[in-house]
N, C-alpha and C positions, 0 to 999 in steps of 0.2 A: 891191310892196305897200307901202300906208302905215305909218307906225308906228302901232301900236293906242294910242288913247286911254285913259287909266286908268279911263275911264268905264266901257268895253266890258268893262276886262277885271275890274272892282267889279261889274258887274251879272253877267258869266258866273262869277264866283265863288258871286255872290246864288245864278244860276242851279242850279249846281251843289249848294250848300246846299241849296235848295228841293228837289228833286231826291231827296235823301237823306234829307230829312225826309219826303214824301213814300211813299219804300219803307219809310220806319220806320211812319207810316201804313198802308200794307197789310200790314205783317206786326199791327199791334194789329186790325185789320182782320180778319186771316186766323183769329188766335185768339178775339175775340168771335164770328166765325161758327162756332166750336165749342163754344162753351159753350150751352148750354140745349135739347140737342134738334134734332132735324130743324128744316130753315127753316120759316119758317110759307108759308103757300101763296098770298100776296099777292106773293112775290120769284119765283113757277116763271118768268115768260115773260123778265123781265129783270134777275132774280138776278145771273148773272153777267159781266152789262154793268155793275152798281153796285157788286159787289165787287169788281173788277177795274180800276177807273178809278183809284183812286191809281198803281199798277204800271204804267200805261200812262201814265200823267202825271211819273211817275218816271224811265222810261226816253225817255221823249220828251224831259224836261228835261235829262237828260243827255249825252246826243247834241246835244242845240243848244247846250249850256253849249260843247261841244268844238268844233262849227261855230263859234261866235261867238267863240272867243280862236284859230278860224284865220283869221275874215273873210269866209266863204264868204256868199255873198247869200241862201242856199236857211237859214239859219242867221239871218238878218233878219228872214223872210220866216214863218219857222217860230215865232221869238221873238214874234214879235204873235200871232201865234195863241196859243202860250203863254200869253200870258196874258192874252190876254181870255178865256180859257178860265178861266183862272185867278180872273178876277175876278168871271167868270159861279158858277161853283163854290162859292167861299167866299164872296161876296154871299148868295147864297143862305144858306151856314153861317153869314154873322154873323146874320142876318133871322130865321131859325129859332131861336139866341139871343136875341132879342130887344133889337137893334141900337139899337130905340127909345128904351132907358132910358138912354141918355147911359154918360160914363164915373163918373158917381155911383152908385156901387151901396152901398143901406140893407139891414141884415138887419131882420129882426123889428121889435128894438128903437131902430130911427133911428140905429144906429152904422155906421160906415163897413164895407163887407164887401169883404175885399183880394180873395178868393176870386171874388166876380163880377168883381171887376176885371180878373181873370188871364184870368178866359175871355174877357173883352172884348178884352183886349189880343191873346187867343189868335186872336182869330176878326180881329181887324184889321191885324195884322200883311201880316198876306197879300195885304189888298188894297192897304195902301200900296207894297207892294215891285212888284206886278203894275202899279199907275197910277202909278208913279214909273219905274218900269223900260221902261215904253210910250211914257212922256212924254219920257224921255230920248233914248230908239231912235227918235222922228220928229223928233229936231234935226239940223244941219247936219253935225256933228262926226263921229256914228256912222255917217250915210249915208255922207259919203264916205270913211270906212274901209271899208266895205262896195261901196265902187263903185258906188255909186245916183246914176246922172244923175237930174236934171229935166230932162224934157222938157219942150221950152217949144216951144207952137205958133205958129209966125210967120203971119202971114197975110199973102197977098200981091195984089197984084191983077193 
């Protein structure tokens, strides 16, 4: 096997992180769905396909953080998905934030508000590390620690 690039092993660290924040996610997750009351009845048919996706996004990211610092293709393969999941996901959360208003955020009175800024950075974090981490894993370097030929069609006559 190749030596592993520092790249691989900086993004399965990302990975791993993400991962963890993630399950720290469904445990805030687990607790707001206990506060106030029965769910309301808009969540019965896919309630617990929507509370349940960090946990699954959690331990998916974990698992491939461990694939990816062995090398394994199925650990390549699984990382893209990752995170165009990922960027589907929190695209979505920054949009629902209001992604539109730039990173200038005014309170009331036309002063600078740190507090929108944190959520902005909250909500954008995620997709830089997902379209950075996607953009690095289709270069030359990762494929072949991974063992990903091109295939290249010859044509002949």
């Amino acid at each position: 096997m190749a030596k592993r690039p520092i790249g691989v092993t900086v993004v399965a660290a990302l990975t791993m992180m993400s991962a963890i924040v993630l399950g720290f996610f469904q445990l805030i997750v687990f607790v707001l769905s206990a506060v106030g009351g029965p769910p309301s009845s808009g969540l019965t048919g896919y309630g617990p396909l929507i509370l349940l996706t960090p946990l699954f996004l959690a331990l998916y990211g974990f698992f491939i953080s461990i694939g990816q610092l062995e090398g394994s293709k199925w650990a390549y393969y699984a990382s893209i998905v990752f995170w165009i999941v990922l960027l589907a996901c929190f695209g979505l959360l920054a949009y629902v934030i209001d992604f539109l208003n730039g990173i200038i955020w005014l309170d009331g009175r036309g002063y600078f508000s740190f507090h929108g800024f944190r959520i902005f950075l909250a909500s954008i974090a995620p997709l830089v590390y997902s379209a950075g981490s996607l953009i690095y894993f289709l270069t030359k370097t990762p494929r072949a620690y991974f063992q990903l030929s091109k295939r290249t069609h010859a044509t002949s006559r």
